[in-house]
C-alpha positions in Angstrom: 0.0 0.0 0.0 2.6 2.1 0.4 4.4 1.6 -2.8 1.0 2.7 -4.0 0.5 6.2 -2.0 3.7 6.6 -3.0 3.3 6.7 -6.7 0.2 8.2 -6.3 2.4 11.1 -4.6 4.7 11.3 -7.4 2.4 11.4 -9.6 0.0 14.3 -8.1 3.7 16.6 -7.9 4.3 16.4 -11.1 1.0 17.2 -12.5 0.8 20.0 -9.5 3.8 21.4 -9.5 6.0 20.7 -12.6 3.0 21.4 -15.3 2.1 24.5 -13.5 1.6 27.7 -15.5 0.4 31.3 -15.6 -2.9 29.7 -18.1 -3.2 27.0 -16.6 -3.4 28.8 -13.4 -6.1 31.3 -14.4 -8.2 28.0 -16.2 -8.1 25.2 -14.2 -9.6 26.6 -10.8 -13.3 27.4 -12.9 -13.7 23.9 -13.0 -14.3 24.1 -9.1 -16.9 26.7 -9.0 -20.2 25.2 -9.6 -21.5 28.5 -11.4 -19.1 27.4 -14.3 -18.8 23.7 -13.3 -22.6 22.8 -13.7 -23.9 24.6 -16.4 -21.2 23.1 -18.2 -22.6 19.6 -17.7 -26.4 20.9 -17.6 -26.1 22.7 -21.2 -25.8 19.2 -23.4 -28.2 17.7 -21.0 -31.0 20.6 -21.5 -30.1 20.4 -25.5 -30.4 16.7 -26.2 -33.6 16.2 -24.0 -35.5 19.3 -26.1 -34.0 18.2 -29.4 -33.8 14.6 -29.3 -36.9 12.9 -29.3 -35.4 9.5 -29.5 -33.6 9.6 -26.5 -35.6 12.0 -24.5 -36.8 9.8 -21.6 -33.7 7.9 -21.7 -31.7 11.0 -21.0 -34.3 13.0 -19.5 -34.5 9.8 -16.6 -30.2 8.8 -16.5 -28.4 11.2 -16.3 -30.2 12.8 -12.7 -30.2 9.4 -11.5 -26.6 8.5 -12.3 -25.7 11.8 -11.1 -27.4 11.0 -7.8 -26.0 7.4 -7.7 -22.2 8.6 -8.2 -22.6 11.7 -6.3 -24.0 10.2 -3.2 -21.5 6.9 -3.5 -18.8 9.0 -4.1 -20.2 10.9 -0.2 -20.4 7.7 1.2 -16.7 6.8 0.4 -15.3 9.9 1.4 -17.3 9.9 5.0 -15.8 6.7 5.3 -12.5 6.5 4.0 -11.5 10.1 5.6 -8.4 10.8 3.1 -6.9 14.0 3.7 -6.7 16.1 0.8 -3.5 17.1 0.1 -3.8 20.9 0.7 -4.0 19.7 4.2 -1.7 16.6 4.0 1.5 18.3 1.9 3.5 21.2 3.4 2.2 24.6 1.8 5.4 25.2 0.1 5.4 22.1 -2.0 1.7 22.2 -3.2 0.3 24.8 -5.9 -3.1 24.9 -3.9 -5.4 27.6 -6.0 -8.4 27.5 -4.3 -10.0 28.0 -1.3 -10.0 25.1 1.5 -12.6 22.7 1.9 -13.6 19.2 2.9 -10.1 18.8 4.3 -10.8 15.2 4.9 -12.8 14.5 1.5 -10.5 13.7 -1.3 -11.1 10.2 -2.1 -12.8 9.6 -4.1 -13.5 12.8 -6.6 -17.3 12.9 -7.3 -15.9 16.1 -10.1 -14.4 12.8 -11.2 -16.8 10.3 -10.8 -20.0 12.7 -12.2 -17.8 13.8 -15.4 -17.4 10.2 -16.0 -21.0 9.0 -15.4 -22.0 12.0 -18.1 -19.3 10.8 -20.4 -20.2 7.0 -20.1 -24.0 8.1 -20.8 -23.3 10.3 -23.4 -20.7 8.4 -25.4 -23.0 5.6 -25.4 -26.1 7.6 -27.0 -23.9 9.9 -29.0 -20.9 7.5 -29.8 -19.9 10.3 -32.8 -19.0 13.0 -30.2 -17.4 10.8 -27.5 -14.0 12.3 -27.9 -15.6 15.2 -26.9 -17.1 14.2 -24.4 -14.4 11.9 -22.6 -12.6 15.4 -23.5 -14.1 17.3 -20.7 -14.1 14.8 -18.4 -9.9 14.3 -18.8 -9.9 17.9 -18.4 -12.1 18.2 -15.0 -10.1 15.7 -13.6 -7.1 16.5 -14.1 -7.9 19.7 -12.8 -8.8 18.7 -9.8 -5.1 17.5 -8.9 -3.8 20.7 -10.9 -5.4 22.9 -8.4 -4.5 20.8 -5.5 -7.6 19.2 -3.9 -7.3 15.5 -5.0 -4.6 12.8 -5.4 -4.5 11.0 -9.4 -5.5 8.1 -7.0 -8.9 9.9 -5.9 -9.3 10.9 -9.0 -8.9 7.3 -10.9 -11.7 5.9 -8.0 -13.9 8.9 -9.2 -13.7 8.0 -12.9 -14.3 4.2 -11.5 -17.2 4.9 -9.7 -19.0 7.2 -12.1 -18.0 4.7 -15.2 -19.3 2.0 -13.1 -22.7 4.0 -12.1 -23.5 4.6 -15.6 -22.9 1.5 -17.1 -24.9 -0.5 -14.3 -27.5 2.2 -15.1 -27.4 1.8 -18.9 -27.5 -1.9 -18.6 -30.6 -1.7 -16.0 -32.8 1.0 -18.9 -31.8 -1.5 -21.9 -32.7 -4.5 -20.2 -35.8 -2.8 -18.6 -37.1 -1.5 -22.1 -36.1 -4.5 -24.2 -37.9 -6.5 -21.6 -41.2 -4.5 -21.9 -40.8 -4.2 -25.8 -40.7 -7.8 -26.2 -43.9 -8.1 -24.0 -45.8 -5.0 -26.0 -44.3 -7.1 -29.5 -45.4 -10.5 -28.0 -48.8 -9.4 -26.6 
């Protein structure tokens, strides 16, 4: 385990401190503000469910619940597991920390992670064209989230875990669910 934290160590310095820069410094903290954060994920959500009547419902009804089901996994973990972040863990010199403190003993796993990965995973599998975009913005908000200093790449590999792994269970339970009652509507 130690080997491990210790990589994972290694790992969040050089993304934190040896790939910091002045643009980098002025973009990466709006992915922690929620009044940028969330319209950013609400805006294809509101789009697709007004212009795409195909997958309406199927949006319209997965991507609140996996955001709920990632989110509130991604609480449990944290009230349990207790990692420090490593604002609070690192000494203040060695940590590019650019924004303010919170949740000191919150970091794993990252529900930034684990939610931009559930909405990837959902909409990569309706819009399969665009998924580079998609999975795009999700690399970006995650590795953020070490680049300003509030999560480990470890906390933030458990949050694209959990949020891939809440999508897809949720994807698998609609198809089955639908194809189940379409072959009882087509049987009938």
């Amino acid at each position: 385990m130690d080997f491990i934290l210790t990589i994972d160590r290694a790992l969040f310095r050089i993304i934190n401190q040896f790939l910091s820069n002045p643009l980098f410094d002025q973009i990466m903290p709006l992915f922690d503000q929620t009044k940028y954060f969330i319209p950013l994920l609400l805006f294809p959500w509101l789009l697709a469910v007004f212009y795409d009547k195909k997958n309406r419902w199927k949006l319209a009804a997965l991507i609140p619940l996996v955001i709920i089901l990632a989110d509130q996994s991604g609480l449990l973990l944290k009230k349990t597991i207790l990692r420090p972040r490593p604002f609070v863990d690192i000494d203040p010199e060695f940590i590019n920390h650019l924004v303010r403190p919170k949740g000191q003993n919150y970091s794993f796993p990252s529900n930034h992670a684990a939610n931009t990965a559930a909405l990837a995973t959902i909409f990569s599998s309706i819009y399969a064209r665009y998924k580079a975009i998609f999975w795009s913005l999700a690399v970006m908000v995650m590795i953020s989230r070490i680049y300003i200093g509030v999560h480990y790449p470890g906390d933030v590999l458990a949050g694209f875990l959990l949020g891939t792994l809440s999508a897809m269970i949720l994807l698998k339970g609609w198809d089955t669910f639908f194809k189940t009652s379409e072959n009882k509507i087509n049987n009938s």
